[in-house]
C-alpha atoms as one frame of an Amber mdcrd trajectory, in Angstrom:
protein
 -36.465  21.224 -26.242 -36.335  18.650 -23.812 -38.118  19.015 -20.744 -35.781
  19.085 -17.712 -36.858  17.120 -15.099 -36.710  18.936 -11.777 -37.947  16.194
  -9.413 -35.325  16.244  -6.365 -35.061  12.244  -5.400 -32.433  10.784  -6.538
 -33.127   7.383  -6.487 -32.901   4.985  -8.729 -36.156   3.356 -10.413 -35.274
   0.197  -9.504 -33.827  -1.811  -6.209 -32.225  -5.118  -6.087 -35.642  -7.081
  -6.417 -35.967  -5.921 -10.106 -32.840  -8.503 -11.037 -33.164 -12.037 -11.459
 -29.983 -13.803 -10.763 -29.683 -17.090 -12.364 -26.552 -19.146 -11.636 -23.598
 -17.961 -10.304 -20.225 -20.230 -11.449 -17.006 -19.113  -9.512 -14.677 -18.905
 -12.680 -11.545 -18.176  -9.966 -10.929 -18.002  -6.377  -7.198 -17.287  -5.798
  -6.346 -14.108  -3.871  -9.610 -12.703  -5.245 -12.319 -14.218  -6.554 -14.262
 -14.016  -9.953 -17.807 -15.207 -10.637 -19.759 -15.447 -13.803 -23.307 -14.452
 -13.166 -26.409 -15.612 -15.438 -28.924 -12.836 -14.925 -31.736 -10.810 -15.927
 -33.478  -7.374 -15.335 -36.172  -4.761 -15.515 -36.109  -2.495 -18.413 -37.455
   0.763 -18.392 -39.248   0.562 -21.428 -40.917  -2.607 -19.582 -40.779  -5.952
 -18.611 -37.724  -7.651 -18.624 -34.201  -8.394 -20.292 -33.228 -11.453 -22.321
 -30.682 -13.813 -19.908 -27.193 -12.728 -20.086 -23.664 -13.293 -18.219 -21.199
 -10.831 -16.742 -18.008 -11.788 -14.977 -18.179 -10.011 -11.663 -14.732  -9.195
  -9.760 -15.771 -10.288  -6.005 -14.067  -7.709  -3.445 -15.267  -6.702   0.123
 -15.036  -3.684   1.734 -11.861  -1.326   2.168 -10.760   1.587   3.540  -8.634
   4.854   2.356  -7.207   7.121   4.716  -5.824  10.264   3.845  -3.086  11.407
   6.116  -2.772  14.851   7.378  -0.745  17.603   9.360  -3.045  20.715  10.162
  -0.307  22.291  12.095   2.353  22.337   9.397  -0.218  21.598   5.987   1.492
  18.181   5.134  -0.362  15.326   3.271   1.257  12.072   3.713   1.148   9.563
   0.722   2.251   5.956   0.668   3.896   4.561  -2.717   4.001   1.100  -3.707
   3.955  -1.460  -6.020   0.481  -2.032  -8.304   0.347  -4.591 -10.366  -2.946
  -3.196 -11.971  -0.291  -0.127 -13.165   2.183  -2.129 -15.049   1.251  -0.263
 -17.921   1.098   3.449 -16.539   3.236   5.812 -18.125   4.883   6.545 -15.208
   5.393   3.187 -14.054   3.582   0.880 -11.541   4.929   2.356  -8.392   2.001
   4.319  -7.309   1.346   7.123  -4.361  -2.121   6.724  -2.705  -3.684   7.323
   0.642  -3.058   4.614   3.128  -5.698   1.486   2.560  -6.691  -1.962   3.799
  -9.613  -4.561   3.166 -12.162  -4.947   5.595 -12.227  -7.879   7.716 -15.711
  -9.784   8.606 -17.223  -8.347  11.899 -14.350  -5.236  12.242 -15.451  -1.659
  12.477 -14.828   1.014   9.512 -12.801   3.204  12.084 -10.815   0.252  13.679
  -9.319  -1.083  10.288  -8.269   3.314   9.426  -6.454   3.593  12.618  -4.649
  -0.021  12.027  -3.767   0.703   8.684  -2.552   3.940   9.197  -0.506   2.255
  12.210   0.991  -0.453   9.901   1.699   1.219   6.665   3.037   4.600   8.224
   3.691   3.959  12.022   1.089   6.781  13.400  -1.091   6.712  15.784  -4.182
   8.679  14.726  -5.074  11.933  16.429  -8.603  12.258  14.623 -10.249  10.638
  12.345 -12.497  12.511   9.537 -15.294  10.723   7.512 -15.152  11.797   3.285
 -17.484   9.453   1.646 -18.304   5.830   0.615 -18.213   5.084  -2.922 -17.419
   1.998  -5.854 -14.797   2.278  -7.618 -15.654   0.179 -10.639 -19.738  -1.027
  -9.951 -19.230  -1.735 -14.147 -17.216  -5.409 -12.940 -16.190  -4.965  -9.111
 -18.488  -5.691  -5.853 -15.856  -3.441  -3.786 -16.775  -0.459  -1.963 -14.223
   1.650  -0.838 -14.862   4.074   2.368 -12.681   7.438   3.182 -11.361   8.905
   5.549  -8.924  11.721   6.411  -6.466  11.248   9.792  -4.887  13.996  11.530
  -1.551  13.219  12.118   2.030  14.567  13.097   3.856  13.976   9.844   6.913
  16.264  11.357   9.136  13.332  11.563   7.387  10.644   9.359   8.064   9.123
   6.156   9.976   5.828   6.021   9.415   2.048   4.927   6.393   0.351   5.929
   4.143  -2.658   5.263   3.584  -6.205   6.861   6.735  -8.653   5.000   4.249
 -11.900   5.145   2.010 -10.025   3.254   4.862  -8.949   0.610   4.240  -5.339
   1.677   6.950  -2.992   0.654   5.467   0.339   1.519   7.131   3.634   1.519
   5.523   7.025   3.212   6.160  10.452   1.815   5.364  13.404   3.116   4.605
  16.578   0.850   3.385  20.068   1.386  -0.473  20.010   0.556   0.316  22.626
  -2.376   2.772  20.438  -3.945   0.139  17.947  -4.145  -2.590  20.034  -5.516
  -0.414  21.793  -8.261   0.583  17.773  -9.711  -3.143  16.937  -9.764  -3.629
  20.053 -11.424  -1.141  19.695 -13.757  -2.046  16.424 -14.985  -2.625  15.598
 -18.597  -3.324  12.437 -21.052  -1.102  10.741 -19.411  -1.838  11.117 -15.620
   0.414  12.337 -13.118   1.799  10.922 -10.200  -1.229  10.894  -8.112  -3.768
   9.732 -10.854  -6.000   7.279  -8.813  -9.655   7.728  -7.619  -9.537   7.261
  -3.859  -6.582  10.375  -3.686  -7.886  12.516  -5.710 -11.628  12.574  -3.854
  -9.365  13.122  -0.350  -7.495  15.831  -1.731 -10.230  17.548  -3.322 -12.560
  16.875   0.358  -9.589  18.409   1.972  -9.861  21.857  -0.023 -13.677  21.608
   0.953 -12.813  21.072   4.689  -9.236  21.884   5.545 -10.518  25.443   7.360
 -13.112  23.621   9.086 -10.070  20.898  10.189  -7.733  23.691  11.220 -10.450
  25.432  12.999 -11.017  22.298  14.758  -7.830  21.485  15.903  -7.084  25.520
  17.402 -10.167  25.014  19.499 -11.709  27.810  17.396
């Protein structure tokens, strides 16, 4: 039987100084960029890999906000256009927590509270860190950081988005059941929430939604 290895640190073996990066060729630069890299690594076994390319998918930092109504246990969603869905079953109109890139020198917490301004016209009340993560580290240099807003979502919903960015942004506001029962009833073909950044708020806001309520009562 294999031996289970019960060592606590998580960390990987290696840092960024065990890979040797070549050449990097941009291959396009249009409203993102991609690069082809000429590289080589560590290996466990020892020494080091033979050269090889990968075509990397350059994209800085973003931010996801979930939206939020303690008071009357709303979640507000925005659904758009994605052209990366054109061949979801259900179509590429997706619903997702509100999300922007990350400008150079602007704060984490400033680019949440704009985005949640532009895309669903609320001004945030709180603002909740959930995690940083990568969505795809396999091709894609994006990291994508959380967060869940408290908001009034009494009287939102409506149409959203910046036009000279082509934005056409809808809000929709659900009970926080309704939400949880389409994840959960998901199959093969996804449901109507089937994206990463969603589906790690929703299931942080199980985790936390006492501790938010709590919060807000003064409890």
């Amino acid at each position: 039987m294999k031996k289970i290895d019960s060592d606590t640190d998580l960390s990987p073996q290696f840092t960024r100084g065990a890979v040797d990066v070549i050449a990097r060729t941009p291959v396009f630069q249009g409203f993102f960029t991609m690069l082809r890299l000429r590289l080589r690594h560590r290996l466990f076994r020892g020494g080091w890999s033979g050269e090889f390319e990968r075509e990397l998918f350059v994209r800085g930092p973003a931010v996801g906000v979930l939206l939020y109504d303690p008071d009357r246990d709303l979640v507000g969603l925005t659904e758009q256009f994605r052209v990366g869905a054109l061949e979801r079953p259900g179509g590429p109109w997706c619903l997702e927590v509100v999300a922007g890139m990350v400008e150079e020198g602007e704060s984490l917490e400033v680019v949440a509270r704009r985005e949640v301004l532009e895309e669903a016209g609320l001004a945030v009340e709180q603002l909740h860190f959930v995690r940083s993560y990568m969505p795809s580290p396999g091709g894609s240099s994006e990291r994508l950081h959380l967060y869940c807003a408290l908001v009034d979502l009494s009287e939102a919903e409506g149409h959203f988005g910046l036009e000279h960015e082509n934005e056409d942004i809808r809000l929709r506001v659900f009970p926080r059941q309704a939400v949880l029962r389409a994840m959960d009833e998901s199959g093969p073909d996804g449901c109507p929430i089937d994206n990463a950044a969603t589906v790690i708020c929703m299931q942080w806001l199980q985790l936390k939604r006492e501790q938010l309520v709590a919060g807000t009562r003064g409890v």
